[in-house]
N, C-alpha and C positions, 0 to 999 in steps of 0.2 A: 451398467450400474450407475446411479443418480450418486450427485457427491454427495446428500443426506444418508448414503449407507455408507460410503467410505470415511474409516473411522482413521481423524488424522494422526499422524505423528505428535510425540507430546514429549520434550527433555527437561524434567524435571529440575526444580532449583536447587543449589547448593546450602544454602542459605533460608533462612525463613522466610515464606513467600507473600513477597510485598505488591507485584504487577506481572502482568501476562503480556507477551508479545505474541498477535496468530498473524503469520506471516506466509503470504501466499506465493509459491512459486510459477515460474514461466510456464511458457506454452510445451508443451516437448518433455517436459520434465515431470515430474514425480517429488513427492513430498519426503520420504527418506533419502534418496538421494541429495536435493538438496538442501535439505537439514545440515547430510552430511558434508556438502559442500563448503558451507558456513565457517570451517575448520581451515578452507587456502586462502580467506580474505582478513588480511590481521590489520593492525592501526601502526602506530610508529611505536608501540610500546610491546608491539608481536603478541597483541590480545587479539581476540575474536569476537565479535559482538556478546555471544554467549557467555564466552570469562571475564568480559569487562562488568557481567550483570548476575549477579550469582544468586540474589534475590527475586530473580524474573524464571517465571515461566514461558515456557517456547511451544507453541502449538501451529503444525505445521500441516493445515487443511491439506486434502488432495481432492484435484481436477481431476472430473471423469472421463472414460476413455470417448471419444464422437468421432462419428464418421465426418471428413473433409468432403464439402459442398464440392470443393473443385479439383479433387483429387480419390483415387480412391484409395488414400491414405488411411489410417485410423491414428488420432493421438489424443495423448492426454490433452483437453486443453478446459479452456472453463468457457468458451464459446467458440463460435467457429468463425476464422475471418475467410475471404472469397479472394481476395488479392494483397498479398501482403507488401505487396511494391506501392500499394493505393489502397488505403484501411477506407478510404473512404465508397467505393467501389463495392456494390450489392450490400452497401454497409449494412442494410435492416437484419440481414443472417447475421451478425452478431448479437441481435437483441433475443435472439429465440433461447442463447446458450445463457445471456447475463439473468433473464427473468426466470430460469429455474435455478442457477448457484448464489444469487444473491440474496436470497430471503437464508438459503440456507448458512450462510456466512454470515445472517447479524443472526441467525438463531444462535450461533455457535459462539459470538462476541455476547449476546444477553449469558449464555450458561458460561463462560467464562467470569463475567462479571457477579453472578449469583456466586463461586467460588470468592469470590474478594470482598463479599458481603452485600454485593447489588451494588459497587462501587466500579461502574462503567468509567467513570476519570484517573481508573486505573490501568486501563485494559488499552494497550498502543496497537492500531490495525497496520500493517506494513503488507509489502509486495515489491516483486521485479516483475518487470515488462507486462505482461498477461495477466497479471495476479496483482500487480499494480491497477491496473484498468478498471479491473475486477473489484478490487479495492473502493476505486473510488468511485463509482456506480452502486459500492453499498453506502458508504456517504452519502452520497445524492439524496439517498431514501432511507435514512435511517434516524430514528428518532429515538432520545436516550430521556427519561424523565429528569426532568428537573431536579427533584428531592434524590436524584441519584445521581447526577454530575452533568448532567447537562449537557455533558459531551463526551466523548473517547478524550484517553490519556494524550494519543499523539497520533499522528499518520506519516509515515516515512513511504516514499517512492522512488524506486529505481527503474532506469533506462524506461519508463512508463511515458503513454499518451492517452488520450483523452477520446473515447468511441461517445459520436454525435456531438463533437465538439459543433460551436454556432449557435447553439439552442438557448433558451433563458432555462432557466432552474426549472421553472414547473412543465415546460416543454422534453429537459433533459429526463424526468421524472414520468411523463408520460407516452416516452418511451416504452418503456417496460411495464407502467400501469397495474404497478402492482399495488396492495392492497398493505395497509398498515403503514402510510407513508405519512411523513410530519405535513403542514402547511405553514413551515415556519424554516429559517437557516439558521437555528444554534447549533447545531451539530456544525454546520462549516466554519460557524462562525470564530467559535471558541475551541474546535481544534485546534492545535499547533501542527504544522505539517514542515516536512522536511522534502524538497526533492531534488535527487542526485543522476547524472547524464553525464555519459563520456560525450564528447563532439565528434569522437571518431567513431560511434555506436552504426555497425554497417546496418544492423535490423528497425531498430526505430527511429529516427533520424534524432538528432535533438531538435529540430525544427519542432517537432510533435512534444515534444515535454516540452519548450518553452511555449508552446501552443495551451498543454495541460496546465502552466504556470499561471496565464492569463486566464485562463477559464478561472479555476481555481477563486485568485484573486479576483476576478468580477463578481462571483459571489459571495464575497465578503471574506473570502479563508486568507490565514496569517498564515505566507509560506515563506520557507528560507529556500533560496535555491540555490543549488552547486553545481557551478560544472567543470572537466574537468578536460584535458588537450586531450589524453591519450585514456585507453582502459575498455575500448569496445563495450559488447552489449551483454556488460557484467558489471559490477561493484570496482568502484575504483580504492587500491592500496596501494598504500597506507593513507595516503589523505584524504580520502572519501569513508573511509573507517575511522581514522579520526573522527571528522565532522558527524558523525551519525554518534558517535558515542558523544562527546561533546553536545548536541542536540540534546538527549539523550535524559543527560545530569544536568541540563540548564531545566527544561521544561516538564522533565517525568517523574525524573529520583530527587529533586531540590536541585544538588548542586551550586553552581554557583549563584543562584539566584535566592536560596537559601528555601525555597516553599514550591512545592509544583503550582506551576501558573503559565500563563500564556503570554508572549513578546509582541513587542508589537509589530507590524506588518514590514517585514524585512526584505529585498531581494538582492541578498548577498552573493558575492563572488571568493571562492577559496584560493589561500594563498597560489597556488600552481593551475589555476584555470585557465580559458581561456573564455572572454565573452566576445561572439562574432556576431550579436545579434543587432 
């Protein structure tokens, strides 16, 4: 089944609803489960991303099931890798999976945004590791009109890296050669993006997100990055839940900035990090 028929998870806001998080999960995993998982990673105040935002909606696409090029495995994933010790290794098998789930993923951020009014600077694209990748390969190709925000609300990244990192933009872009693509970077430009990496992450090194960091920022994206000593290749808590909620309320809900708007190009370190780079 194509993820255009799988119809995602969706947890409804508490609150009158003001922004949509669609947040894509890992390789291996499943969209209600970890929805539900969302529940063991709290902040220093033992909220959950979800209770800290009671006004947001949460739409939690799901990866369809694909056979393993180098196994005769089957798993959820949103593309297929061929060596996960070396993404870079028959890398082109990952473009066959991103060029059928990623039109489907900005169709599903356009109908999210049609619920908020056609107000896409409302709607925050997130992901872990896979879904993160995932994530940012709809970026790449993703264009938001102008008279409707010009960009996504925000983009948050965990334990993620970067498939055909080394490429310019329009090379990363024809890639996958898909059709309805911008020939312009406001989409990178004027997102605010967030990305967070344990050091101790055994499955995607941080080598590879600080790798995603520098892509990123070469093409013009405003990224904050966090990393963090310990927390493998999961969400780091409490201070990595902090920082993403903090993020959060600076640049999506106002906050302390007092207006949603974009910072300027940051590459921070969090209090308990460690930076070896």
């Amino acid at each position: 089944m194509a993820a255009a028929d799988i119809p995602p998870v969706v947890i409804s806001p508490s609150a009158p609803h003001t922004h949509t998080v669609v947040f894509l999960h890992g390789r291996g995993d499943n969209a209600r489960k970890f929805a539900d998982s969302l529940n063991y990673s709290c902040d220093s105040q033992n909220r959950t991303l979800i209770e800290a935002f009671p006004a947001v909606r949460w739409v939690f696409p799901q990866a369809p099931l694909r056979q393993c090029a180098s196994s005769p495995d089957i798993w959820y994933q949103w593309f297929d890798v061929w060596n996960v010790r070396d993404f870079a290794d028959r890398e082109e098998l990952q473009a066959v999976g991103l060029k059928e789930v990623v039109p489907t993923i900005r169709n599903l951020l356009a109908t999210e945004a049609a619920k908020l009014g056609g107000r896409w600077d409302r709607v925050v694209l997130a992901g872990i590791s896979m879904g993160a990748a995932t994530s940012v390969h709809t970026l790449f190709n993703l264009d938001v009109p102008e008279e409707q925000g010009g960009r996504l609300a925000a983009f948050l990244g965990f334990s993620c890296r970067c498939p055909f990192a080394g490429r310019t933009l329009t090379d990363m872009r024809s890639v996958l050669g898909l059709e309805s693509v911008p020939d312009h970077d406001n989409v990178l430009r004027n997102t605010p993006m967030l990305l967070e990496h344990c050091v101790d992450d055994p499955l995607v090194l941080v080598q590879n997100g600080r790798g995603l960091r520098d892509v990123l920022c070469g093409f013009g994206a405003q990224v904050e990055w966090k990393e963090y000593a310990k927390g493998g290749h999961w969400f780091h808590s409490p201070t990595g839940m902090d920082d993403a909620i903090d993020f959060l309320n600076r640049h999506v809900m106002g906050g302390a900035t007092g207006k949603e708007g974009v910072s300027q190009n940051t590459d921070t370190v969090s209090r308990d990090t460690m930076d070896l780079s």
